[in-house]
C-alpha positions in Angstrom: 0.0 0.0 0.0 1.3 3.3 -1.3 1.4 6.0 1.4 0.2 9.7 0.4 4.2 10.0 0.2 4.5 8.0 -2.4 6.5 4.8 -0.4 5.7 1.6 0.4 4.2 2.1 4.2 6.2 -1.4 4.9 9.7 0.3 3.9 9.0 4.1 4.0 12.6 4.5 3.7 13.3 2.5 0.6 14.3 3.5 -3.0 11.6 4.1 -5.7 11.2 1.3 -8.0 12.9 1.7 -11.5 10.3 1.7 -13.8 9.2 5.0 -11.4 13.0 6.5 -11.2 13.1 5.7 -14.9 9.8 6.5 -16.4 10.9 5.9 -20.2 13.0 2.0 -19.6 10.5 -0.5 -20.6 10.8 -4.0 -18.5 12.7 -5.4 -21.8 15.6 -2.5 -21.9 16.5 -2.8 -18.1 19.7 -4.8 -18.5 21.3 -2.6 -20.5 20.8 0.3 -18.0 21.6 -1.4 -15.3 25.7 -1.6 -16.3 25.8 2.0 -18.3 25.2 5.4 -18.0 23.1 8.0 -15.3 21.4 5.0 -14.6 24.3 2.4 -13.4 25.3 5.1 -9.8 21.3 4.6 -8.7 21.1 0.7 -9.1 24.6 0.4 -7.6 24.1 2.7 -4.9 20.4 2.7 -4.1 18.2 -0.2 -6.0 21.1 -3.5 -5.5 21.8 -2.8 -1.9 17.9 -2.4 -0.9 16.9 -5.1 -3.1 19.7 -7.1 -1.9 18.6 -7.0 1.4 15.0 -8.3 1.0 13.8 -12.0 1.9 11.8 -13.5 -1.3 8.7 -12.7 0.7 9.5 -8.8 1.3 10.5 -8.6 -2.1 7.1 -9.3 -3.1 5.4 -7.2 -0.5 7.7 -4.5 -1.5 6.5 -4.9 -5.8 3.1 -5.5 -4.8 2.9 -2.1 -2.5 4.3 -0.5 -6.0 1.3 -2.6 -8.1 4.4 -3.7 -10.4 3.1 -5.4 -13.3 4.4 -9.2 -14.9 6.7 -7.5 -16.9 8.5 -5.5 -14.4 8.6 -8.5 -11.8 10.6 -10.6 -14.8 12.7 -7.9 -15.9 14.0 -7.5 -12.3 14.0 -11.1 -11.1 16.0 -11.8 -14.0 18.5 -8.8 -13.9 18.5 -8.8 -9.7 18.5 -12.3 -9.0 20.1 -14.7 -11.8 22.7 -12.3 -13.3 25.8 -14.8 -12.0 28.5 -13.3 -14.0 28.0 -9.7 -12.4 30.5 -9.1 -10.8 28.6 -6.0 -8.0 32.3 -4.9 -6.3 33.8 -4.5 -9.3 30.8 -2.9 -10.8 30.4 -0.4 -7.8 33.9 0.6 -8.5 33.4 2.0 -12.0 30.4 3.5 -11.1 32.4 5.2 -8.3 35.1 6.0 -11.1 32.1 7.5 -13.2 30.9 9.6 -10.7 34.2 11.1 -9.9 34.9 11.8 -13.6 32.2 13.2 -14.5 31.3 15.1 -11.2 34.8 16.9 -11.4 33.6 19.1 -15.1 32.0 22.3 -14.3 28.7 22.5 -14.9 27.6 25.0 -17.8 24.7 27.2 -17.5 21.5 26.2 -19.2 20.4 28.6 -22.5 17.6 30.4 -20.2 19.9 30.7 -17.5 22.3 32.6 -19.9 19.5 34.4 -21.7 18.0 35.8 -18.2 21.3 35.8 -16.5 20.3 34.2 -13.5 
């Protein structure tokens, strides 16, 4: 059950679910972001580690408070729970590496923000 915060009332504190983080990744693409991009930092450092720490049981309690649908249950069993050959320490490290690179640029001012000079 969804509170009027928007969590799970059995895990207020946990992570959004993907396909809510996400909005645009469809069940089918959610391998791919799951090793690459903006994406990888939030599963390594939020999703993983929460879903990682769920029983079988709360795992289900946790999609059915989020009303995931069939799709969205297979996608992440299959990308959570049977992906043997990741490798999650050495994954968290280039993540890390990724964050650090790109976090160290300046950021630029957006076109409005230069237009209005805010």
């Amino acid at each position: 059950m969804l509170t009027a915060q928007g969590r799970v009332e059995h895990y207020p504190d946990a992570p959004q679910p993907p396909w809510i983080v996400f909005p645009h990744t469809e069940p089918g693409e959610l391998a791919p972001h799951v090793r690459q991009g903006v994406a990888e930092p939030w599963f390594d450092r939020e999703w993983r580690p929460f879903w990682t720490s769920l029983t079988p049981i709360q795992r289900d309690l946790y999609l059915d408070g989020w009303q995931a649908s069939p799709e969205w249950r297979e996608a992440i069993a299959f990308v959570f729970e049977s992906f043997s050959e990741l490798d999650v320490d050495q994954d968290a490290k280039e993540s890390e590496e990724y964050l650090r690179a790109n976090s160290s640029h300046p950021k630029r001012c957006s076109l409005l923000n230069r237009l209005f000079k805010r």
